[in-house]
ROROVO-616375 format. One record per residue (C-alpha): residue number from 1; z, y, x. Coordinates in nm, 4 decimals. Each point is the difference from the previous one (the first is absolute). Layout:
atom num:NUM | c3:Z | c2:Y | c1:X
...
END
This chain:
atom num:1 | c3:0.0054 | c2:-1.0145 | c1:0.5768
atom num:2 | c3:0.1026 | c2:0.2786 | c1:-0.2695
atom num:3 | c3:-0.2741 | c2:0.0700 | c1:-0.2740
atom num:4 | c3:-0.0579 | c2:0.3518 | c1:-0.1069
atom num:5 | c3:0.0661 | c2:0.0793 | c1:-0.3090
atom num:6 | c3:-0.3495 | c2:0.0093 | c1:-0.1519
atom num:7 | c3:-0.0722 | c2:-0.3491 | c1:0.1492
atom num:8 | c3:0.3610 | c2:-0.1173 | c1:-0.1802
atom num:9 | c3:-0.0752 | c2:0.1370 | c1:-0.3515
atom num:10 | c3:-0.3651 | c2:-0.1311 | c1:-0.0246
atom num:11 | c3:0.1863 | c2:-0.3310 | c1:0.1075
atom num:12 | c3:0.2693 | c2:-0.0017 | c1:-0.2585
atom num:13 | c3:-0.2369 | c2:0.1118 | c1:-0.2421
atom num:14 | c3:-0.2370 | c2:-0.2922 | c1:0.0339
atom num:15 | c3:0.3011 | c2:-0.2545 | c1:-0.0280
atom num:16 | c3:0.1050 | c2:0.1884 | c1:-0.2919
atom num:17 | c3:0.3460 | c2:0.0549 | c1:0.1457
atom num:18 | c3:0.1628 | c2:0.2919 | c1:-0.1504
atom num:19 | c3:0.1545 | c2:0.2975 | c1:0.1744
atom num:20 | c3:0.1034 | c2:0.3449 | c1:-0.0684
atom num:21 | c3:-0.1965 | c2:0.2706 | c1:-0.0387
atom num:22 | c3:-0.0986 | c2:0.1490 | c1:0.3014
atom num:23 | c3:-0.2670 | c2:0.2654 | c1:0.1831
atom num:24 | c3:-0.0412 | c2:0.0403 | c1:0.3358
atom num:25 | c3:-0.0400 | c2:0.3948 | c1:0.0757
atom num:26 | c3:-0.0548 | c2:0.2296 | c1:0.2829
atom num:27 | c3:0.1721 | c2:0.3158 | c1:-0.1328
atom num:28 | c3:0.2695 | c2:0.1770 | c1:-0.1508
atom num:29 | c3:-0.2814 | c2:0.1337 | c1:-0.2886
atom num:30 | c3:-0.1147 | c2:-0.3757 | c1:-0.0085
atom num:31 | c3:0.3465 | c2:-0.1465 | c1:-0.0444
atom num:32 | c3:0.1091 | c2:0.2675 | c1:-0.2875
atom num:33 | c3:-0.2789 | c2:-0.0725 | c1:-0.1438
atom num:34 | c3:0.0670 | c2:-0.3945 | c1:-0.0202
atom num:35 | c3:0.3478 | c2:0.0112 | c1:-0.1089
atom num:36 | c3:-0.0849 | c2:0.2460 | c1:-0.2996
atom num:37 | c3:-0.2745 | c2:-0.2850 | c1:-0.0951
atom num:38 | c3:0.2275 | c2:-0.2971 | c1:0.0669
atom num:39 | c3:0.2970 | c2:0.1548 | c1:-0.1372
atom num:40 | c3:0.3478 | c2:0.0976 | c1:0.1410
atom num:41 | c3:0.2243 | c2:-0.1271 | c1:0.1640
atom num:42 | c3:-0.2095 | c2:-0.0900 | c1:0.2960
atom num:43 | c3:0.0330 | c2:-0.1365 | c1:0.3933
atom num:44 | c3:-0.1316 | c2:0.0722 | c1:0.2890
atom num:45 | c3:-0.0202 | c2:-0.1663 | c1:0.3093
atom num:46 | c3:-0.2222 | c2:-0.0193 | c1:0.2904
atom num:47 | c3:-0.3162 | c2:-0.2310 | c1:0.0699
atom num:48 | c3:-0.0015 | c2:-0.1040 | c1:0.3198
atom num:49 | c3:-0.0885 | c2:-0.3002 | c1:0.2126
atom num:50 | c3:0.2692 | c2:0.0869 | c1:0.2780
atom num:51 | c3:0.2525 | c2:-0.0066 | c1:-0.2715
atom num:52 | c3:0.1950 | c2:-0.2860 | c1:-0.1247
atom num:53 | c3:0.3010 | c2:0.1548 | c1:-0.1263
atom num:54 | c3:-0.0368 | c2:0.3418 | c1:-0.1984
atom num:55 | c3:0.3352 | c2:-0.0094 | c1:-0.1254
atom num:56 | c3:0.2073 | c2:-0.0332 | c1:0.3471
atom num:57 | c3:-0.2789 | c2:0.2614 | c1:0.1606
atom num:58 | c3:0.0623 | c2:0.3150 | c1:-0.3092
atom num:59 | c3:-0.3670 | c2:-0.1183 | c1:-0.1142
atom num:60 | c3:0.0518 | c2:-0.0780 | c1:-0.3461
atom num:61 | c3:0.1440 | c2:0.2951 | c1:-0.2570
atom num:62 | c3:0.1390 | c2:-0.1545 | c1:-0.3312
atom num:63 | c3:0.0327 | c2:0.1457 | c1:-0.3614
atom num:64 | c3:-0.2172 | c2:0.3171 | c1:0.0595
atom num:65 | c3:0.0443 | c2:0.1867 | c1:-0.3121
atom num:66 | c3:-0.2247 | c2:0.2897 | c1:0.0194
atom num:67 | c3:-0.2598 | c2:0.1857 | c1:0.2185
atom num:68 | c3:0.2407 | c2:0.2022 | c1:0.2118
atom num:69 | c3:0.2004 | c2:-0.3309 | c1:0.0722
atom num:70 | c3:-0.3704 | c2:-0.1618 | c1:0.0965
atom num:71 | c3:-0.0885 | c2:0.2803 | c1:0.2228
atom num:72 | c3:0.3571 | c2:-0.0681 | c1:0.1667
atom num:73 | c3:-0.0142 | c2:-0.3174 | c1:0.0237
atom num:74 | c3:-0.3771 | c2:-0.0412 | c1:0.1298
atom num:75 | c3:0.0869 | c2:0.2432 | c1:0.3170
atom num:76 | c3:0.2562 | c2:-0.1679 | c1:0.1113
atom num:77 | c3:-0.1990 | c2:-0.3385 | c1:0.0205
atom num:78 | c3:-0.2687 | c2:0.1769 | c1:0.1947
atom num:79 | c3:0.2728 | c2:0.1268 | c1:0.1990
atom num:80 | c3:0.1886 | c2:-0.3121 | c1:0.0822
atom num:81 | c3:-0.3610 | c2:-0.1660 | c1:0.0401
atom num:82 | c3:-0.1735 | c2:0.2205 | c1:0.2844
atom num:83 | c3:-0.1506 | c2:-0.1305 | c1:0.2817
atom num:84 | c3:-0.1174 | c2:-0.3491 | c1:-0.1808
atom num:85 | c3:-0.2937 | c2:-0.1029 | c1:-0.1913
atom num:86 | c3:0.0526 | c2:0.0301 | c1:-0.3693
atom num:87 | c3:-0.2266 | c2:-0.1059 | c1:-0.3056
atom num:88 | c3:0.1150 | c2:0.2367 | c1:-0.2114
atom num:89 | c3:0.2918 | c2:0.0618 | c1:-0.2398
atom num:90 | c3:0.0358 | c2:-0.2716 | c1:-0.3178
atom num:91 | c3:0.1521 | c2:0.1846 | c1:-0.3490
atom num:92 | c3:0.1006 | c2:-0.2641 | c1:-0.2083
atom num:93 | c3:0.1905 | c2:-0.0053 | c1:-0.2833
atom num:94 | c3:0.3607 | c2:-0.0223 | c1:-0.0128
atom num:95 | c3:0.1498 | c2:-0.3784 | c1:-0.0988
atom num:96 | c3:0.3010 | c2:-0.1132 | c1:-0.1027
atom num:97 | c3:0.1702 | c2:-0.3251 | c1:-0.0384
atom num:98 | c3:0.0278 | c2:-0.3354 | c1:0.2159
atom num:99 | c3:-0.2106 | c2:-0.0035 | c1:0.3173
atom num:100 | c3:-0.1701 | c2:-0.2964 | c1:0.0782
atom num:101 | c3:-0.1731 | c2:-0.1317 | c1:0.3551
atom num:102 | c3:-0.2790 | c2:-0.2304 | c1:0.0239
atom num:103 | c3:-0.1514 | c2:-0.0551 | c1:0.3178
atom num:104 | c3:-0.2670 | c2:-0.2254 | c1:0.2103
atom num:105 | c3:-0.0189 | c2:-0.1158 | c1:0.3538
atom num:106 | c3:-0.2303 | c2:-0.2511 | c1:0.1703
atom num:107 | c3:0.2087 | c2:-0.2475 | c1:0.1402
atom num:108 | c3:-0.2252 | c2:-0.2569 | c1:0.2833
atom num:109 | c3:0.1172 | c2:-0.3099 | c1:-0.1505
atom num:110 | c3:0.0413 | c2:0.0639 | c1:-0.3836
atom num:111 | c3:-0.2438 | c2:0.2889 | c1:-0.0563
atom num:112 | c3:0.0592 | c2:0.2876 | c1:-0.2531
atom num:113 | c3:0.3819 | c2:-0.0296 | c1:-0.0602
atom num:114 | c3:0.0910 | c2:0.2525 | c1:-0.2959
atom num:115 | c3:0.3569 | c2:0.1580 | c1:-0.0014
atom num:116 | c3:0.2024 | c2:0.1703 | c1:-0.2926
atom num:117 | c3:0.3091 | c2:0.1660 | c1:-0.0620
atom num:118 | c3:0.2224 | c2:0.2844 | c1:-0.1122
atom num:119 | c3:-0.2138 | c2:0.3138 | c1:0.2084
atom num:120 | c3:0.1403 | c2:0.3259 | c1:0.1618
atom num:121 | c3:0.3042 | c2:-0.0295 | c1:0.1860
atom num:122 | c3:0.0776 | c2:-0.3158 | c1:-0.1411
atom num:123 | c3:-0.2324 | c2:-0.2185 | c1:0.1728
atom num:124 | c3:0.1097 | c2:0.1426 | c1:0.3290
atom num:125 | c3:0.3251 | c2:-0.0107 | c1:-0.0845
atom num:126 | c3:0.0710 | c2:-0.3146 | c1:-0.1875
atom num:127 | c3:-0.2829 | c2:-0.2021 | c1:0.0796
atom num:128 | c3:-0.0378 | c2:-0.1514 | c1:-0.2909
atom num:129 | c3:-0.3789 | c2:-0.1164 | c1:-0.0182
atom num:130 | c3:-0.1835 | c2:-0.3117 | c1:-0.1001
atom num:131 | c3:-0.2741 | c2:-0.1632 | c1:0.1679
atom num:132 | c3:-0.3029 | c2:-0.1986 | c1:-0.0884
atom num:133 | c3:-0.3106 | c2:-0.1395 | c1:0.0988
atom num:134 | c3:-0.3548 | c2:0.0825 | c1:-0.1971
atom num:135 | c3:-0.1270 | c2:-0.0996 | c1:-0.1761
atom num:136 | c3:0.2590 | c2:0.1059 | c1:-0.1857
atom num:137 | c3:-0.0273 | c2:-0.0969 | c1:-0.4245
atom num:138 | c3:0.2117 | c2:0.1414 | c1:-0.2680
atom num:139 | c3:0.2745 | c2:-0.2657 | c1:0.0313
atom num:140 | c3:0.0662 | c2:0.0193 | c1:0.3090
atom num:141 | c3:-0.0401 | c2:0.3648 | c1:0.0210
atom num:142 | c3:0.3249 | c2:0.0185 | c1:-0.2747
atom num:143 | c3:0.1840 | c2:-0.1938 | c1:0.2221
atom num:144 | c3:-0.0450 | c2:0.2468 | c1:0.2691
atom num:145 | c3:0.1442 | c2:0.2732 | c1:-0.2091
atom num:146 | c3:0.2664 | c2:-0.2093 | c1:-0.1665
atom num:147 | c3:0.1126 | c2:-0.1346 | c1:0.3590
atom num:148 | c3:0.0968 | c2:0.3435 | c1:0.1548
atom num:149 | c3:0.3919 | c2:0.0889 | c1:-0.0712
atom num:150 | c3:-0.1265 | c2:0.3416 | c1:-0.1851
atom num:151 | c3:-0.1731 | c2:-0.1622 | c1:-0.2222
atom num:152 | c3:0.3250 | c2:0.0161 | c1:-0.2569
atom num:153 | c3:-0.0868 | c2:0.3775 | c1:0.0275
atom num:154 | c3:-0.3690 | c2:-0.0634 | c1:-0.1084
atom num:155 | c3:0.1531 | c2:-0.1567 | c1:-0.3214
atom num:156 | c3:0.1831 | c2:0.3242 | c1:-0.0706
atom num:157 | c3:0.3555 | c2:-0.0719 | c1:0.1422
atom num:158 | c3:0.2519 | c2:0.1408 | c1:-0.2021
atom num:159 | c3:-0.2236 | c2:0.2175 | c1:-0.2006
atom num:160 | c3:-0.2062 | c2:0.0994 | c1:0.2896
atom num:161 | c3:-0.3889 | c2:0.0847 | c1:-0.0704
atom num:162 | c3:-0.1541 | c2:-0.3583 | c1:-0.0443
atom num:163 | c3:-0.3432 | c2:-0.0396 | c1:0.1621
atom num:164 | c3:-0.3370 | c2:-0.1773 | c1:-0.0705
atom num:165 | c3:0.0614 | c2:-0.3012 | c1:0.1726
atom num:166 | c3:-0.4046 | c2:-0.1638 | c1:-0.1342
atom num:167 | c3:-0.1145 | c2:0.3243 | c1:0.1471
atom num:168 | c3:0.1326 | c2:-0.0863 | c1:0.3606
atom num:169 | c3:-0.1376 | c2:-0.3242 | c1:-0.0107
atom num:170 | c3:-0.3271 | c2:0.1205 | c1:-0.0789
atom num:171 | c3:0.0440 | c2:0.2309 | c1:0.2698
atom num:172 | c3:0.0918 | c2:-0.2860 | c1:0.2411
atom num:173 | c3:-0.2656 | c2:-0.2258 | c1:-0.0915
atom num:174 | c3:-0.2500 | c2:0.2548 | c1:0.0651
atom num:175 | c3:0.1473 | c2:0.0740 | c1:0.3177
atom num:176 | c3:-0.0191 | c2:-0.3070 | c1:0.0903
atom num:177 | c3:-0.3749 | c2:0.0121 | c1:-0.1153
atom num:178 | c3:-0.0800 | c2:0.3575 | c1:0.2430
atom num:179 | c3:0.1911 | c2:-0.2310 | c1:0.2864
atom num:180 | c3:-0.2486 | c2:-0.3163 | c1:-0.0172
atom num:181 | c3:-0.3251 | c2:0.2309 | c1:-0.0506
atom num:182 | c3:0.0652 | c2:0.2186 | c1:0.2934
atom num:183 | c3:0.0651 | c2:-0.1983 | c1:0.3315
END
């Protein structure tokens, strides 16, 4: 089962796990409106239950600079999304740098197992993810991170953007948290 949007924010939110700025809208007017408040560069991409990949299905529009570029960009999702049930259109503000995955499934013998790894393409792609078992705590959340093969990129590999490893833990560990509460 997909959650909705809403549902996934108030989530996060009461886990205090971060995540980008976001606003689900209904409109063109609505989604202007959003990425003048947020700030450009923005994204769009489609909320929908029936859709699990918005980047291989032309429902997800990067690096929108500017209103016309919005108005574009939010047509052709509705176009490529017609005849399925839709939540809405999410704006959220454009990020850069090293994507991350985390991720939680209920296995029937171990329970909530938590996965990590290098996100987008890369986890399709390469595969490289670690796996754990919550309760997860902060220890043994660092060696999840520090056990993937990216993680040399995390550290800023060859000048590369380093990244906040304490805040993944924390983001693990609270994962991990969500996983145990809701069964």
């Amino acid at each position: 089962m997909l959650l909705g949007f809403r549902e996934t924010k108030k989530i996060l939110r009461d886990y205090k796990i971060p995540f980008l700025k976001t606003q689900l809208v209904e409109t063109k007017e609505e989604a202007k409106r959003v990425a003048e408040k947020i700030g450009w560069p923005v994204v769009l991409k489609i909320s929908s239950p029936e859709v699990l990949h918005r980047t291989e299905e032309g429902l997800l529009e990067l690096e929108l600079q500017n209103e016309k570029e919005l108005e574009k960009a939010f047509d052709r999702i509705l176009q490529r999304v017609k005849g399925r049930k839709i939540e809405g259109i999410l704006v959220q503000k454009m990020a850069r740098g090293i994507e991350v995955v985390y991720g939680m499934k209920r296995d029937e013998v171990f329970g909530p197992v938590l996965m990590f790894g290098l996100g987008g393409i890369f986890v399709e792609i390469l595969k490289d993810v670690s796996f754990g078992i919550a309760p997860l705590s902060k220890k043994e959340a660092r060696e999840m991170i520090k056990t993937i093969k990216g993680y040399k990129i995390l550290k800023g590999y060859r000048g590369g953007d380093l990244v906040n490893i304490g805040k993944m833990e924390e983001i693990l560990v609270r994962l991990s948290k969500l996983s145990q509460d809701h069964t």
